[in-house]
C-alpha positions as CSV (number, residue, x, y, z in Angstrom):
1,X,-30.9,37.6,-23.2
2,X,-33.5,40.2,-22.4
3,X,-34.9,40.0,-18.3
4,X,-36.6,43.0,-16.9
5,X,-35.4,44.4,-13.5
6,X,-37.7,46.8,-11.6
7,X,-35.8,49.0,-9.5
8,X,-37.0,50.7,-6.2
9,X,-36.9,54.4,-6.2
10,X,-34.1,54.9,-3.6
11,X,-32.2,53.1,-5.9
12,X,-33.1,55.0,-9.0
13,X,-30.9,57.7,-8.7
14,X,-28.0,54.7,-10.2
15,X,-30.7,54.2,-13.3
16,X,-31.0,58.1,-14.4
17,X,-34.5,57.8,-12.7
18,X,-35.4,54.7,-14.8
19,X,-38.4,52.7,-13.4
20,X,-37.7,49.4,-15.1
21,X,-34.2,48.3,-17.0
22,X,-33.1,45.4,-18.9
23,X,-30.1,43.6,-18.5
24,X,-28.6,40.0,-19.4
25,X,-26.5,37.1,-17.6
26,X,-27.6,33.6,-17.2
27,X,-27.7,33.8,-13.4
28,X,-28.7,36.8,-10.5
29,X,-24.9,37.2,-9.9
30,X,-24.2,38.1,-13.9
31,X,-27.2,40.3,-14.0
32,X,-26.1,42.4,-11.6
33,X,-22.6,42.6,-12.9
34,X,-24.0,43.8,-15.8
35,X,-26.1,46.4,-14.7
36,X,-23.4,47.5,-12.9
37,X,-21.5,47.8,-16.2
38,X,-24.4,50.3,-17.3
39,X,-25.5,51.7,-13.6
40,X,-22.1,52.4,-12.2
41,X,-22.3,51.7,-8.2
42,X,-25.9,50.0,-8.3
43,X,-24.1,46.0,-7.2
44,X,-22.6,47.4,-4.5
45,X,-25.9,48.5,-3.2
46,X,-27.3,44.9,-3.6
47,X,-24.9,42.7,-2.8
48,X,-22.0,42.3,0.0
49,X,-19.8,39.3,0.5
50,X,-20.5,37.5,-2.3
51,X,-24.7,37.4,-1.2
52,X,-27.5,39.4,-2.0
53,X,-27.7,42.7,1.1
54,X,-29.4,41.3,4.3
55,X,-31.9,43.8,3.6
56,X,-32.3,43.8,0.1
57,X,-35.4,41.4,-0.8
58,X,-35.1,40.2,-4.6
59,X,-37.7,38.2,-6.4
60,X,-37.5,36.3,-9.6
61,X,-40.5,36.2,-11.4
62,X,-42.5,37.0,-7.9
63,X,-40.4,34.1,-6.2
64,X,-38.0,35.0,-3.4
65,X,-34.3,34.3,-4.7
66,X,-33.5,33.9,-1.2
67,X,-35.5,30.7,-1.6
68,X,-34.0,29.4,-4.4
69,X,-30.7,29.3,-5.2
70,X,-29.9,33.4,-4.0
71,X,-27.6,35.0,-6.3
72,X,-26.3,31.8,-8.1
73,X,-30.2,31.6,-9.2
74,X,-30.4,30.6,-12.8
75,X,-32.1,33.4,-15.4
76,X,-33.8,32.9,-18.9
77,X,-34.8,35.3,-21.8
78,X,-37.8,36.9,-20.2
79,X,-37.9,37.0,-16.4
80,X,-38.6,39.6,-14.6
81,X,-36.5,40.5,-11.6
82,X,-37.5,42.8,-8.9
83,X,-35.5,44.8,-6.0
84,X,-37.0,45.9,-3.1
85,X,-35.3,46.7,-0.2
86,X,-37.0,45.9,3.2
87,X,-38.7,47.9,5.3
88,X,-38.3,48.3,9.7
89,X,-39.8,50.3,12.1
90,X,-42.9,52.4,12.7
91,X,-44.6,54.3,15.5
92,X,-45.3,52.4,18.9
């Protein structure tokens, strides 16, 4: 099973600088196990206690996981996952 993830560029230093990578699992939590398997330390930045980070914002085919079912959301051949991690602050 095939499903594009697009990964931020403060996270890209874990994917040798790599824009876009594939990886497999039938839900959000097995997908990032696996890329983890490939991109050693890249779940730890995405996921604490069993959750996707507070501040990590993932979508699933441009719909917010945290809106479905978070990381136990189911995956098919094809999706495309994207990570983006928030943004806070500015001038006054």
């Amino acid at each position: 099973m095939a499903i594009e993830v697009r990964i931020p560029t403060i996270l890209r230093t874990y994917t040798d600088g790599q824009k876009a990578v594939e990886g497999g699992g039938s839900t959000l939590a097995e997908l990032f196990s696996d890329l983890e398997s490939r991109h050693s330390g890249i779940e730890e930045r995405l996921v604490e206690g069993g959750e996707v980070r507070r501040f990590i914002n993932v979508y699933l085919n441009d719909e917010d996981v945290r809106f479905l079912d978070g990381i136990n959301t189911e995956l098919t051949d094809g999706d495309s996952v994207t990570i983006l991690p928030a943004v806070a602050g500015g001038a006054r």
